[in-house]
N, CA, C and O atoms as a DFTB+ gen file, in Angstrom:
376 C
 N C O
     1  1       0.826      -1.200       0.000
     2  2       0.000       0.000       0.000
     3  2       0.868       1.261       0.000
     4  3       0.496       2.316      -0.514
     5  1       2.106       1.080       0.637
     6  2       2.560       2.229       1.120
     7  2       3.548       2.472      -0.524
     8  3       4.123       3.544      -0.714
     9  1       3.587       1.734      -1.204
    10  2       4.266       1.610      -2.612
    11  2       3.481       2.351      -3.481
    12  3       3.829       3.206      -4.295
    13  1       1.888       1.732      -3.094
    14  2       0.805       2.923      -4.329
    15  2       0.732       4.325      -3.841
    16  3       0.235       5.208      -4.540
    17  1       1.199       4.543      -2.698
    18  2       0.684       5.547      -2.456
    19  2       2.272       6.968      -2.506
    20  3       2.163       8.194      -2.505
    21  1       3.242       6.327      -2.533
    22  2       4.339       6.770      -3.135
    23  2       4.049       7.125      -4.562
    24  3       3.960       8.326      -4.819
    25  1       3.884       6.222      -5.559
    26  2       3.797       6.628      -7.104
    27  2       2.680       7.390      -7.630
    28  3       2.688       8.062      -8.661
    29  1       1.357       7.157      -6.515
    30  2       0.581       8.358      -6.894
    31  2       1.247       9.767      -6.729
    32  3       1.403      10.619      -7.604
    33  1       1.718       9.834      -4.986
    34  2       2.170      11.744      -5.134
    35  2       3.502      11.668      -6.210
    36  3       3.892      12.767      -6.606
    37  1       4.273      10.397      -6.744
    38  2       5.139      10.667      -7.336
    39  2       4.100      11.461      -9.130
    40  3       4.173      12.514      -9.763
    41  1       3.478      10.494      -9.214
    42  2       2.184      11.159     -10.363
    43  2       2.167      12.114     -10.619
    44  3       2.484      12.622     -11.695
    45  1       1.657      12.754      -9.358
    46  2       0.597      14.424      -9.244
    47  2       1.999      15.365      -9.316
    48  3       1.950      16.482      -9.832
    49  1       3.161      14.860      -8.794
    50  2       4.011      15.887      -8.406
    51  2       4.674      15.941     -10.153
    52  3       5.163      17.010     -10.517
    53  1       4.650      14.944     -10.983
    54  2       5.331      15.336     -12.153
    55  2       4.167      15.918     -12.891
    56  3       4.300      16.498     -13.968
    57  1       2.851      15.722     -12.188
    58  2       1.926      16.190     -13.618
    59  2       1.924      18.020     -13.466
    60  3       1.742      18.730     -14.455
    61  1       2.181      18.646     -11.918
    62  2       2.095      19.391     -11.477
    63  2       3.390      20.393     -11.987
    64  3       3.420      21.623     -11.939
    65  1       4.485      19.430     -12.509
    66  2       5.556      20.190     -12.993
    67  2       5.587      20.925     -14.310
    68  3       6.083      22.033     -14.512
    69  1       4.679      19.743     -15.607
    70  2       4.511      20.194     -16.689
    71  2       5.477      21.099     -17.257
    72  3       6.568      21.212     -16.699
    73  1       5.135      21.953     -18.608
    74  2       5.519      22.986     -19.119
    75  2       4.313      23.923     -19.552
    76  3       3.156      23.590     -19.297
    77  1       4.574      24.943     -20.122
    78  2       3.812      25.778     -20.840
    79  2       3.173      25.131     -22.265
    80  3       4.010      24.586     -22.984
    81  1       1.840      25.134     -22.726
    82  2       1.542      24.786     -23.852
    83  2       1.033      25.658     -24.571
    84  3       0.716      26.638     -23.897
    85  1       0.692      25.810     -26.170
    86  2      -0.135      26.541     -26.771
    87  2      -0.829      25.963     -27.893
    88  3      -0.422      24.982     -28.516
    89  1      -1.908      26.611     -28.138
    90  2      -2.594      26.641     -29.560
    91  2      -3.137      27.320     -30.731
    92  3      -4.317      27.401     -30.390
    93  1      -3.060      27.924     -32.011
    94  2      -3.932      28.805     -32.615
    95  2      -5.202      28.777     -31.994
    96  3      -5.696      27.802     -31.428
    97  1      -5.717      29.923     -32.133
    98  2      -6.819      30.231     -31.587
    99  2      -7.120      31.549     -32.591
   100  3      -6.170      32.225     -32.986
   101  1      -8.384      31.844     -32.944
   102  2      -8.378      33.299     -33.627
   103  2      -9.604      33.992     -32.511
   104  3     -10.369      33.534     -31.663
   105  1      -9.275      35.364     -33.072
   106  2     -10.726      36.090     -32.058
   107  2     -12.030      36.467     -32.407
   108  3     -12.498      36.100     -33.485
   109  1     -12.485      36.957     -31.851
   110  2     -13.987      37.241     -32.532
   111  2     -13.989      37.754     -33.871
   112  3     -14.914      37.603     -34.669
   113  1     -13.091      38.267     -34.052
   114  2     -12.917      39.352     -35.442
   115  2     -12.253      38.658     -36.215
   116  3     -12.160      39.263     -37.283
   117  1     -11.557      37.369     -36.253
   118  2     -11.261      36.894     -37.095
   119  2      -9.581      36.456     -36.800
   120  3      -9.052      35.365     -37.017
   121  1      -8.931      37.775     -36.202
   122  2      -7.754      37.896     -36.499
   123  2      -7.328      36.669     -35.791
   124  3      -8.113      36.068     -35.058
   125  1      -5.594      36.109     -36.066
   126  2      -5.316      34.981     -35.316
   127  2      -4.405      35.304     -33.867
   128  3      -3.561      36.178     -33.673
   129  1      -4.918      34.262     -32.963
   130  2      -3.831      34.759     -31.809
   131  2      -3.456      33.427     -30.968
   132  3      -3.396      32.548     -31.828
   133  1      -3.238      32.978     -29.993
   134  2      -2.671      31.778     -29.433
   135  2      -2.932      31.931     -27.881
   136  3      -2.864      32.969     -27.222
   137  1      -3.210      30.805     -27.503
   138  2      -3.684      30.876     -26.139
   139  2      -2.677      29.645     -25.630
   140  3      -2.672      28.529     -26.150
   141  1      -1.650      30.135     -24.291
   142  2      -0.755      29.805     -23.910
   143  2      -1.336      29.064     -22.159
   144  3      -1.775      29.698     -21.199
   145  1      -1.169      27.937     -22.255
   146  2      -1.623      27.464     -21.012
   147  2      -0.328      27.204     -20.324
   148  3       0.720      26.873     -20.879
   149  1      -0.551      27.421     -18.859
   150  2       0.595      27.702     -18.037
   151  2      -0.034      27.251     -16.661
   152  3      -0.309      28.108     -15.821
   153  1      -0.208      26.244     -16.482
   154  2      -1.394      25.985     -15.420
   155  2      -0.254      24.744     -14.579
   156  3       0.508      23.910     -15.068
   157  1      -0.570      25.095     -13.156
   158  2       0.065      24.392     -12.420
   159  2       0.878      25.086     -11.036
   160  3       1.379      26.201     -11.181
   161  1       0.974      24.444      -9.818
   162  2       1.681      24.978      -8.904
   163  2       3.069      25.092      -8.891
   164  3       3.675      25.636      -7.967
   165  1       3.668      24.544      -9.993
   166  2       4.825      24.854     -10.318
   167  2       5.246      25.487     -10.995
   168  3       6.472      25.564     -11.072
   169  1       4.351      26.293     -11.864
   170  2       4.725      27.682     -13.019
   171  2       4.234      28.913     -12.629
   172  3       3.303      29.193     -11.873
   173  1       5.081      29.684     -13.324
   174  2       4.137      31.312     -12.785
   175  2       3.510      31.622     -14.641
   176  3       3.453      31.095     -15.752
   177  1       3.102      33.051     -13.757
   178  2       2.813      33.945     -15.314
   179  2       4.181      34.019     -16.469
   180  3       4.121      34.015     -17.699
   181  1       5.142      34.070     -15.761
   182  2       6.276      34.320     -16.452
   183  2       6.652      33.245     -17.663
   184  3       7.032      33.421     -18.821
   185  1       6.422      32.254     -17.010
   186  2       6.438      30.734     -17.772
   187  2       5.512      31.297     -18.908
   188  3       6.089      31.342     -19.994
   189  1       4.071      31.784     -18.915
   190  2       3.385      31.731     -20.091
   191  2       4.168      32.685     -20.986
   192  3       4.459      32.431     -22.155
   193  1       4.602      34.227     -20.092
   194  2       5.476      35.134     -20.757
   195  2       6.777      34.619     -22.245
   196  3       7.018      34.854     -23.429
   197  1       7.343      33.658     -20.862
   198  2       8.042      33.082     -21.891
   199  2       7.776      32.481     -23.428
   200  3       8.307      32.758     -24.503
   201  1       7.107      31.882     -23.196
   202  2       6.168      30.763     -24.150
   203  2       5.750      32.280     -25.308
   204  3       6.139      32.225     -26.474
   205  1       5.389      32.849     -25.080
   206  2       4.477      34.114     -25.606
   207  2       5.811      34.489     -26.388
   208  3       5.667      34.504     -27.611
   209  1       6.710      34.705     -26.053
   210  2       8.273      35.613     -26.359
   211  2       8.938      34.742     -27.361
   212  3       9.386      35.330     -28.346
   213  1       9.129      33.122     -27.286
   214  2       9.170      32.308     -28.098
   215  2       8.170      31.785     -29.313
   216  3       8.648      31.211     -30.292
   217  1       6.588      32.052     -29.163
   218  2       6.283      32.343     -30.277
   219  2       6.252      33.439     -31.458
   220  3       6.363      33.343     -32.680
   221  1       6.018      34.718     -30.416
   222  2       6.301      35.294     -31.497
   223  2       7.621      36.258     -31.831
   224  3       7.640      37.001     -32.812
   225  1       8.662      36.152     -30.932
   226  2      10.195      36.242     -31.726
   227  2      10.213      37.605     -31.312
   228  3       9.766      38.114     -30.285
   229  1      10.950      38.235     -32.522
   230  2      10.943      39.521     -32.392
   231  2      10.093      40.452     -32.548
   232  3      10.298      41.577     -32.092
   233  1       8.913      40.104     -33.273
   234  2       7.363      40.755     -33.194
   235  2       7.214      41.367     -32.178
   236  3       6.987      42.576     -32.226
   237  1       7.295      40.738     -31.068
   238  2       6.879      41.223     -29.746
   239  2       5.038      40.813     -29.856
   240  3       4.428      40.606     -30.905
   241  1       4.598      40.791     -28.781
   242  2       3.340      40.232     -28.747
   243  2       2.389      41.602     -27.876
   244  3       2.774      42.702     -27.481
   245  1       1.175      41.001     -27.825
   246  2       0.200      41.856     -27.555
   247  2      -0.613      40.960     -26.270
   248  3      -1.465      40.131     -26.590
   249  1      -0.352      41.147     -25.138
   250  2      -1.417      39.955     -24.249
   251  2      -3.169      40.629     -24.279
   252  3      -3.524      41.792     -24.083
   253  1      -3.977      39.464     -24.585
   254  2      -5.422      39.743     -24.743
   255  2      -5.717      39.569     -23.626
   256  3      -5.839      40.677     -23.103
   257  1      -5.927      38.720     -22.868
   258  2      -6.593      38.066     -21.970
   259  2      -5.515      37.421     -21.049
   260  3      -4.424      37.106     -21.525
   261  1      -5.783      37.241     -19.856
   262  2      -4.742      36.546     -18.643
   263  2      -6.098      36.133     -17.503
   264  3      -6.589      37.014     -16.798
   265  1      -6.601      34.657     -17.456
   266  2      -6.870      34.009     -16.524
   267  2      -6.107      32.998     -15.584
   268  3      -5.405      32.057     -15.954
   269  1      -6.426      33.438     -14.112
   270  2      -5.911      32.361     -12.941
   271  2      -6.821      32.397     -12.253
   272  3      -7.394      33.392     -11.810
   273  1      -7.105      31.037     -12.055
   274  2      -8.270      30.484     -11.217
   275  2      -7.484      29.222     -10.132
   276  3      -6.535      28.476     -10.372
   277  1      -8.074      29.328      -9.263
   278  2      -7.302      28.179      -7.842
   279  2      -8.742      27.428      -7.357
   280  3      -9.755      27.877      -6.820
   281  1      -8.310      25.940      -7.846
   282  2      -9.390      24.808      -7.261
   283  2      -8.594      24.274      -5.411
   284  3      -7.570      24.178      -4.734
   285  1      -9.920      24.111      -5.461
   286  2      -9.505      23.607      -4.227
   287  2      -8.504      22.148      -4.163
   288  3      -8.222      21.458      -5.142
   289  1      -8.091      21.915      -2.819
   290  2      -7.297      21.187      -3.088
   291  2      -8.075      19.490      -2.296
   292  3      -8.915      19.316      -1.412
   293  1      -7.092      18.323      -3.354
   294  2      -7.962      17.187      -3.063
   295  2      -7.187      16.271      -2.045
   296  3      -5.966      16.413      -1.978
   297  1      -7.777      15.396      -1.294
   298  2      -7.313      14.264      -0.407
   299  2      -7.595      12.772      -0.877
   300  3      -8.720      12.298      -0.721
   301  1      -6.307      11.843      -1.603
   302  2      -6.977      10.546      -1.658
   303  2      -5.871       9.523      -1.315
   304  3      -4.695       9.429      -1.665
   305  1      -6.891       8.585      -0.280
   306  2      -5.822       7.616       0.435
   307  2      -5.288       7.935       1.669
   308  3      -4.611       7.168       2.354
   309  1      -5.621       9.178       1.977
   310  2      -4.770      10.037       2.984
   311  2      -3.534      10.929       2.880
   312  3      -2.799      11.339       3.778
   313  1      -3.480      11.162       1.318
   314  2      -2.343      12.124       0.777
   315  2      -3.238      12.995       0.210
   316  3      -3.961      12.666      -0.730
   317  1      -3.240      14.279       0.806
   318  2      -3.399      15.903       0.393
   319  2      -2.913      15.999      -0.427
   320  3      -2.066      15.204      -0.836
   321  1      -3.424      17.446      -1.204
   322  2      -2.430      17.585      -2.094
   323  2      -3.235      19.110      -2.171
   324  3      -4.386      19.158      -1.736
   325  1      -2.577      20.392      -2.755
   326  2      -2.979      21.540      -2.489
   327  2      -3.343      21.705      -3.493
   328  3      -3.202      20.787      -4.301
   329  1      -4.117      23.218      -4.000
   330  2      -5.361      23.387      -4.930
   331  2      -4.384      23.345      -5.889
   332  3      -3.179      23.429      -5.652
   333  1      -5.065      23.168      -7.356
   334  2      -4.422      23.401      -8.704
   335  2      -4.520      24.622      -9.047
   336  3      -5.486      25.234      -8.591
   337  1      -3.560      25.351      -9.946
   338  2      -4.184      26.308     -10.410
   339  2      -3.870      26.634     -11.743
   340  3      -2.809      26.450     -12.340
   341  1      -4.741      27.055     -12.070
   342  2      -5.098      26.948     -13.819
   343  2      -5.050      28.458     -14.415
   344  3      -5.815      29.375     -14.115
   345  1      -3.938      28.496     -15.358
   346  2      -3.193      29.837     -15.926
   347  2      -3.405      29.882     -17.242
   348  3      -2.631      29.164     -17.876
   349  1      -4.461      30.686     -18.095
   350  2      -4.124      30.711     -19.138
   351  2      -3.822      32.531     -19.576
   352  3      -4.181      33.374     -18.753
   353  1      -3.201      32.951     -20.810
   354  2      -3.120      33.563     -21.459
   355  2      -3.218      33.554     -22.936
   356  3      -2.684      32.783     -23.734
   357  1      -3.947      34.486     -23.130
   358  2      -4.542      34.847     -24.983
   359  2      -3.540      35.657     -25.444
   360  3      -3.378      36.645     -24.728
   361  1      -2.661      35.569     -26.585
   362  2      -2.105      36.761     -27.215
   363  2      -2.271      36.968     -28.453
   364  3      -3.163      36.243     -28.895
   365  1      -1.743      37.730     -29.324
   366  2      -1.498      38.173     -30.379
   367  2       0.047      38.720     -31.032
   368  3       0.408      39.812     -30.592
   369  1       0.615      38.309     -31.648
   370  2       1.771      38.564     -32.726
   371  2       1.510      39.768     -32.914
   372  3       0.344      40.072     -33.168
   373  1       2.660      40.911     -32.831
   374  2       2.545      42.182     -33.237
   375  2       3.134      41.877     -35.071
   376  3       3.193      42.816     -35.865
């Protein structure tokens, strides 16, 4: 037991590490922009910053939108684990 319950927080703690992701996305108007997910207790805003700076280069970018939201946090087996929190940012390519 005490083996499953090692590789679960070993689990949560790598899923919690992640990286920054993105996707095209366009906006109401058509134009195109990318929404950079950065979600996790192990990244900040900066992480999405980054991500944002590497897509669009020397353009320099335009941030649309910046959501952070914090879930509560869950207990299973008798291992806690603290809230998630979920980071996204919208940009645009100058």
């Amino acid at each position: 037991m005490l083996l499953v319950k090692k590789f679960l927080l070993l689990t949560v703690f790598i899923f919690l590490l992640g990286c920054a992701t993105s996707s095209e996305v366009y906006t109401s108007s058509g134009d195109k922009a990318y929404k950079i997910d950065c979600s996790g207790s192990a990244l900040s805003k900066s992480i999405c910053e980054k991500k944002a700076g590497s897509i669009c280069k020397t353009r320099g970018y335009k941030e649309i939108d910046f959501r952070e939201q914090v879930s509560p946090g869950i207990s299973l087996g008798g291992i806690s684990s603290g809230g998630f929190i979920s980071r996204v940012m919208t940009i645009q390519c100058n």
